[in-house]
Backbone as CSV, one residue per row, in Angstrom:
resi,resn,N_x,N_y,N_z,CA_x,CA_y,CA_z,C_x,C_y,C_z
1,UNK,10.515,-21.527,-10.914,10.939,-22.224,-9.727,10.451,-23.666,-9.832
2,UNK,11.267,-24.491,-9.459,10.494,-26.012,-9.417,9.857,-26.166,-7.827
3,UNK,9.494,-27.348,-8.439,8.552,-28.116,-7.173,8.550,-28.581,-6.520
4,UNK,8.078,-29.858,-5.538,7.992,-30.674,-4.768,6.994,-30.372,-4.558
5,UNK,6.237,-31.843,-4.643,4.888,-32.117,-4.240,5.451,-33.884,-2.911
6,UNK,5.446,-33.707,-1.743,5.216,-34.343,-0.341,4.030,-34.994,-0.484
7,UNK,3.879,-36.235,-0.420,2.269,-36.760,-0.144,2.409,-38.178,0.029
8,UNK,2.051,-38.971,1.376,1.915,-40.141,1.085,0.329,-40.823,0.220
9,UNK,-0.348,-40.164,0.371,-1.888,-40.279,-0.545,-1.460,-40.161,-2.041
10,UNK,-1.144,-41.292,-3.128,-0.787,-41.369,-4.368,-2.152,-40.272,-5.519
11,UNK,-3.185,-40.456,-4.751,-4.081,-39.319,-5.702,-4.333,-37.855,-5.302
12,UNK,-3.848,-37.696,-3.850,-3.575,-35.978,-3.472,-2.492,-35.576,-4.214
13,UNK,-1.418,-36.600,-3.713,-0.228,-36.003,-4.846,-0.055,-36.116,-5.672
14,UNK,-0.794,-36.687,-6.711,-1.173,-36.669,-8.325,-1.907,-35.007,-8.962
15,UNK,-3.052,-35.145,-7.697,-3.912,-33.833,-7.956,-2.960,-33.191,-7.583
16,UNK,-2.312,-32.360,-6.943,-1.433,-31.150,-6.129,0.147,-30.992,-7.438
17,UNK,0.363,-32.479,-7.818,1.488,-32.130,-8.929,0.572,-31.660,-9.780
18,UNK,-0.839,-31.895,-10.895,-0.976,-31.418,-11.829,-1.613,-29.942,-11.619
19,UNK,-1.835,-29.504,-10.394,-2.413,-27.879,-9.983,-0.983,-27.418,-10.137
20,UNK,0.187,-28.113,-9.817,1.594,-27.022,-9.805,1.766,-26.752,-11.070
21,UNK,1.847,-27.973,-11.632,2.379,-27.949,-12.932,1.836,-26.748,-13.825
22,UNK,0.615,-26.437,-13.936,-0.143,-25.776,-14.532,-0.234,-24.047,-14.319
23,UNK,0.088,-23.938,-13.152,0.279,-22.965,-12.508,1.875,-21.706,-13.440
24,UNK,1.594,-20.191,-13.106,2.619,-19.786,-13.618,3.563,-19.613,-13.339
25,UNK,5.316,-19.447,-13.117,6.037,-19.485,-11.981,6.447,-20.839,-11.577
26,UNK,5.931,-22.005,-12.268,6.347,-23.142,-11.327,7.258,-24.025,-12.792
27,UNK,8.416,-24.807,-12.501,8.914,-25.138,-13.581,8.434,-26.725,-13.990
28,UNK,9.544,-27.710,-13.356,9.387,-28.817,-13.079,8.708,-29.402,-11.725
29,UNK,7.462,-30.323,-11.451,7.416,-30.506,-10.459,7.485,-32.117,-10.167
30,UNK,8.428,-32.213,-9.320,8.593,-34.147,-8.722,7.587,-34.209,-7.943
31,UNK,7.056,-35.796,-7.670,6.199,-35.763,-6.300,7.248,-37.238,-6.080
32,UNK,6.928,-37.041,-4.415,7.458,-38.086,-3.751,6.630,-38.739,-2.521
33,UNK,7.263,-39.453,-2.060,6.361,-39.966,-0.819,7.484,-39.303,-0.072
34,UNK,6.483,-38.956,1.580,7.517,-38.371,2.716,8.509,-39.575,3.281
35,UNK,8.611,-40.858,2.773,9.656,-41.773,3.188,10.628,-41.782,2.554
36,UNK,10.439,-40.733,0.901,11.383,-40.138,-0.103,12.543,-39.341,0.686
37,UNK,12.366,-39.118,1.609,12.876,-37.349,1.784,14.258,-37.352,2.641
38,UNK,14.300,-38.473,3.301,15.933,-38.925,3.501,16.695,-38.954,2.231
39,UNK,16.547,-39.394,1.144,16.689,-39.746,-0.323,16.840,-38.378,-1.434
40,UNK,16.691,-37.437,-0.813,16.346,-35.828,-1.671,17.824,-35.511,-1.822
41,UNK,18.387,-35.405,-3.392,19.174,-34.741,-3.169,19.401,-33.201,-2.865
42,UNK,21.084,-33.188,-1.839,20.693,-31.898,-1.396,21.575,-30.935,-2.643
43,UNK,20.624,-29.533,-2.416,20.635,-28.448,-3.140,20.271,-27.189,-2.687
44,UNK,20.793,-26.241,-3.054,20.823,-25.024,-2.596,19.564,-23.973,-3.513
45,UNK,19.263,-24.528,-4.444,18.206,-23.898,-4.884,17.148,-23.307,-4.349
46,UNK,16.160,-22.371,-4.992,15.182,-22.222,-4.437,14.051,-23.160,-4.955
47,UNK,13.537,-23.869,-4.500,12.212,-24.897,-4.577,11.337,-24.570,-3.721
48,UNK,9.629,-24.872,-4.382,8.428,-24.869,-4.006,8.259,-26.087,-3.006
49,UNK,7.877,-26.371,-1.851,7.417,-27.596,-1.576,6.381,-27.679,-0.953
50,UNK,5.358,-28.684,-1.708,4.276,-28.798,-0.563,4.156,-30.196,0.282
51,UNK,3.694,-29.694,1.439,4.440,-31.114,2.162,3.119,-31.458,2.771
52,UNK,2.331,-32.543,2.733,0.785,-33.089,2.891,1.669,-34.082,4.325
53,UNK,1.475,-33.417,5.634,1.243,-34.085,6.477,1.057,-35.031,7.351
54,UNK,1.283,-36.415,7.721,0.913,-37.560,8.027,0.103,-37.039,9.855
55,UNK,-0.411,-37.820,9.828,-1.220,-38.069,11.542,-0.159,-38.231,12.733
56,UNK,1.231,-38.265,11.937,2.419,-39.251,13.409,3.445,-37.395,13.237
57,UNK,3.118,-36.859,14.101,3.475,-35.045,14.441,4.728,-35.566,14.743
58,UNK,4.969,-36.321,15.826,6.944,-36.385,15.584,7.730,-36.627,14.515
59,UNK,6.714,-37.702,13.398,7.719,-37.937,12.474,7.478,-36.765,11.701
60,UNK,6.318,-35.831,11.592,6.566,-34.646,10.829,7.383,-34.145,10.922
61,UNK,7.642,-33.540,11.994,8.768,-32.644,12.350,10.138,-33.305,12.223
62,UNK,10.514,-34.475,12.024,11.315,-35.077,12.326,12.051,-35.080,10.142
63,UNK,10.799,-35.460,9.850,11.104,-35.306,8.047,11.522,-33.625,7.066
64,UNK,10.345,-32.708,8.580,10.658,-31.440,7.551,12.072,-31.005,8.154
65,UNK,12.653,-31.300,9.132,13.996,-30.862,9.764,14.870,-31.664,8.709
66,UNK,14.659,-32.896,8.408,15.625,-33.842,7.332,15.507,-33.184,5.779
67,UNK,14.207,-32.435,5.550,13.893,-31.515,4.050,14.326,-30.369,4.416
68,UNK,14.478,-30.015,5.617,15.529,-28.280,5.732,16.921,-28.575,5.399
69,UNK,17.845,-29.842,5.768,18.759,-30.256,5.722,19.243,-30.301,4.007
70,UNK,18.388,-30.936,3.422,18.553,-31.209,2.164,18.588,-29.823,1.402
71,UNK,17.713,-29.349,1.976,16.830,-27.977,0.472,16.862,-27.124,1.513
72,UNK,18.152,-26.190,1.933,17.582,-25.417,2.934,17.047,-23.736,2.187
73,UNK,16.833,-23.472,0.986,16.110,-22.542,0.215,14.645,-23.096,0.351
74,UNK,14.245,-23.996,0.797,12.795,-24.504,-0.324,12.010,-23.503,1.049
75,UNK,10.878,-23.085,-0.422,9.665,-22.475,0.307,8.768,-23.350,0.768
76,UNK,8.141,-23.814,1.797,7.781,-25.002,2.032,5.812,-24.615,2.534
77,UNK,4.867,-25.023,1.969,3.824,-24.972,2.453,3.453,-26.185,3.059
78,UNK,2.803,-26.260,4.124,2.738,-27.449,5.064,0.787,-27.765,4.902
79,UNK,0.488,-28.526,4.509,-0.844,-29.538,4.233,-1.012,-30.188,5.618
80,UNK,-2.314,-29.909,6.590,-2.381,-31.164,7.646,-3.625,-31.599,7.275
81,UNK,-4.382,-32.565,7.962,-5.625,-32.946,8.014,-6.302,-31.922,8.866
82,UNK,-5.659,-31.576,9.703,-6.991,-30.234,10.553,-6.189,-29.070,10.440
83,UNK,-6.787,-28.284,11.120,-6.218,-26.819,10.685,-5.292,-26.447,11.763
84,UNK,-3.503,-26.243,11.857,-2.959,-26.021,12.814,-3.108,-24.567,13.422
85,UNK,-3.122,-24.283,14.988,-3.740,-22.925,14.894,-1.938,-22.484,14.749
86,UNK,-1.203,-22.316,14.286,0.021,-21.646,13.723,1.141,-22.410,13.962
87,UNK,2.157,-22.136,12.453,2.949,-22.678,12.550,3.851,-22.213,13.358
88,UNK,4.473,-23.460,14.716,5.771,-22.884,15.509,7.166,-22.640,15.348
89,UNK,7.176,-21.080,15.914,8.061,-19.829,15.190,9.344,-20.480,15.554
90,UNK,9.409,-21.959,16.175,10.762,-22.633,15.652,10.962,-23.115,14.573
91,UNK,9.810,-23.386,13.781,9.726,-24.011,12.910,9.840,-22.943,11.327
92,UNK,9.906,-21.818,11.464,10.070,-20.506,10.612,11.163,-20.875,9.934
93,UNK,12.574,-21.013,10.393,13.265,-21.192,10.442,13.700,-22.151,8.782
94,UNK,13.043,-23.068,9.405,12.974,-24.230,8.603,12.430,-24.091,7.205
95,UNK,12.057,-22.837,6.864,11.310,-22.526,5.221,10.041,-22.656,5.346
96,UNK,9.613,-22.840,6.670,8.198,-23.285,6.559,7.391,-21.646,6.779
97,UNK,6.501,-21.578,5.013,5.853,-20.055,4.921,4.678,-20.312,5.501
98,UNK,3.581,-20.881,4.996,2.501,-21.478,5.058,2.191,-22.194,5.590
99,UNK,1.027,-22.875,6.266,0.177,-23.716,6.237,-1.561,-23.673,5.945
100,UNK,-2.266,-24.635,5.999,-3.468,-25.197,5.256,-3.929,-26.515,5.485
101,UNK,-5.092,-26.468,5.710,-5.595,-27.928,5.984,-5.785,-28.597,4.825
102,UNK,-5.731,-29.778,4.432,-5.891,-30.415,2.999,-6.770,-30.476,2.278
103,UNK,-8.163,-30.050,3.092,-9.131,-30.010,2.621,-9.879,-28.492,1.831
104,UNK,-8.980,-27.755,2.163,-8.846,-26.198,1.481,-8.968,-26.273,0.390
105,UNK,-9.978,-25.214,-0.468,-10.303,-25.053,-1.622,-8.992,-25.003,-2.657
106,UNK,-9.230,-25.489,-3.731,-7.791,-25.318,-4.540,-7.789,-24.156,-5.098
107,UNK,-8.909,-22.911,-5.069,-8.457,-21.867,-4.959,-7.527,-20.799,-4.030
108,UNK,-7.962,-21.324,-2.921,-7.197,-20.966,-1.627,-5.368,-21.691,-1.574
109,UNK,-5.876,-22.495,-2.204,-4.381,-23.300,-1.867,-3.086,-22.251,-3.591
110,UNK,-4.285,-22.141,-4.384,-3.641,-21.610,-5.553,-2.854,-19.942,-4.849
111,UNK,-3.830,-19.294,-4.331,-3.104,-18.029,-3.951,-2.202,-18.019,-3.026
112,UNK,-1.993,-19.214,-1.718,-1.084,-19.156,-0.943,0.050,-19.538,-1.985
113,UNK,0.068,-20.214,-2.872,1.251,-20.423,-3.690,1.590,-19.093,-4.365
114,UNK,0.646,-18.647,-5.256,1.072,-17.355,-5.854,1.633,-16.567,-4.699
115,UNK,1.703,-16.241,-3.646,2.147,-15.202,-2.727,2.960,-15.960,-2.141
116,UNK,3.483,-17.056,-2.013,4.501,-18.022,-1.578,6.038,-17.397,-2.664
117,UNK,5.299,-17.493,-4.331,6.095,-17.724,-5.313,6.755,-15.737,-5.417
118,UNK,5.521,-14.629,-5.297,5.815,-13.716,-5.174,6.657,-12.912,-3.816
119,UNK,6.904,-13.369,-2.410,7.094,-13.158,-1.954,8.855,-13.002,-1.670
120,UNK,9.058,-12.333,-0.866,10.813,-12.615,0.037,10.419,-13.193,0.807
121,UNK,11.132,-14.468,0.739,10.920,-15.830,2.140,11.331,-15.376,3.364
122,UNK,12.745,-14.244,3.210,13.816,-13.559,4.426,12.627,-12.728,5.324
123,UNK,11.626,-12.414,4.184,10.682,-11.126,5.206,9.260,-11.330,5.783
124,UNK,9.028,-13.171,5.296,7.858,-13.522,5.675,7.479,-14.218,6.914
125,UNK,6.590,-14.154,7.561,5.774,-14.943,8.195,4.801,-15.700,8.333
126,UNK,5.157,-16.649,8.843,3.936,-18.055,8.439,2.360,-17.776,8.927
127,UNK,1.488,-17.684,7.901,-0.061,-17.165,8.655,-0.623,-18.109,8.098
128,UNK,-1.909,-18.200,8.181,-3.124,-19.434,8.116,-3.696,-19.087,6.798
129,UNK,-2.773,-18.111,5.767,-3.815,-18.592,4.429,-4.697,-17.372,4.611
130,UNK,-5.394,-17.055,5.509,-6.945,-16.256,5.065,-5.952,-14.620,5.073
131,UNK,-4.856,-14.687,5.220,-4.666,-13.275,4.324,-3.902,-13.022,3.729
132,UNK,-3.223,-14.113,2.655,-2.989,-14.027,1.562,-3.412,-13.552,0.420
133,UNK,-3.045,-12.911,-0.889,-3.511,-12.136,-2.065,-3.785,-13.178,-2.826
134,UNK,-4.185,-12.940,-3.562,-5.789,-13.619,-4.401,-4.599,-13.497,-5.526
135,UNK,-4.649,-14.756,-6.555,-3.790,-14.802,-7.438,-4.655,-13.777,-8.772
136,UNK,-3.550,-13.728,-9.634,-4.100,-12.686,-10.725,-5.112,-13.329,-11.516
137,UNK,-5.770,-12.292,-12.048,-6.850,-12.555,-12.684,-6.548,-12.870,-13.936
138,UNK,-6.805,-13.971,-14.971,-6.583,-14.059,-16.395,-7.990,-13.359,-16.726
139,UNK,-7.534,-12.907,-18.149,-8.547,-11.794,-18.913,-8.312,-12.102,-20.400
């Protein structure tokens, strides 16, 4: 599956493309800035996206409704600065599986992806991360 890495912070989304990249399951990953995302071409694929948040909540909502438009397959994990207490079940809709505060361990952030990447998007619901499956163990 490819990627999208969302970030206006040029070294979160440096770090967050080279954790995708590396990762198993993930193909190609772009990063963009969220002023990119009018600009996305649209596609029906299924894509990863992680989308790092800004402080201005209308224009959030206002960009991931313009990234449902574009990519309405993408699995979308949502990055804020604090921890939202859940994502709103209007917002389900929209591909949005996940969320996570940015400051979340990149282990934590690794298994919401693995169970992002393993999952049916049709049968999921958006939870806070702490009960998600623990990605596989290399041996």
């Amino acid at each position: 599956m490819t990627a999208i890495v969302i970030e206006a912070q040029p070294l979160a989304r440096l770090g967050m493309q080279r954790m995708l990249a590396r990762m198993p399951g993930i193909g190609a990953v772009q990063s963009i800035e969220p002023s990119d995302i009018p600009m996305l071409a649209a596609s029906r694929d299924d894509v990863l996206v992680v989308f790092g948040m800004s402080g201005d909540a209308a224009d959030n909502w206002c960009l991931l409704r313009r990234l449902h438009q574009a990519l309405p397959n993408a699995r979308i994990l949502l990055l804020s600065d604090g921890v939202l207490p859940r994502v709103p079940s209007s917002l389900q809709p929209f591909g949005v599986m996940e969320h996570l505060p940015k400051a979340a361990p990149i282990e934590t952030m690794e298994a919401v992806i693995f169970h992002m990447l393993d999952d049916d998007p049709s049968a999921h619901l958006a939870v806070s991360g702490s009960d998600v499956r623990q990605p596989p163990r290399h041996q």
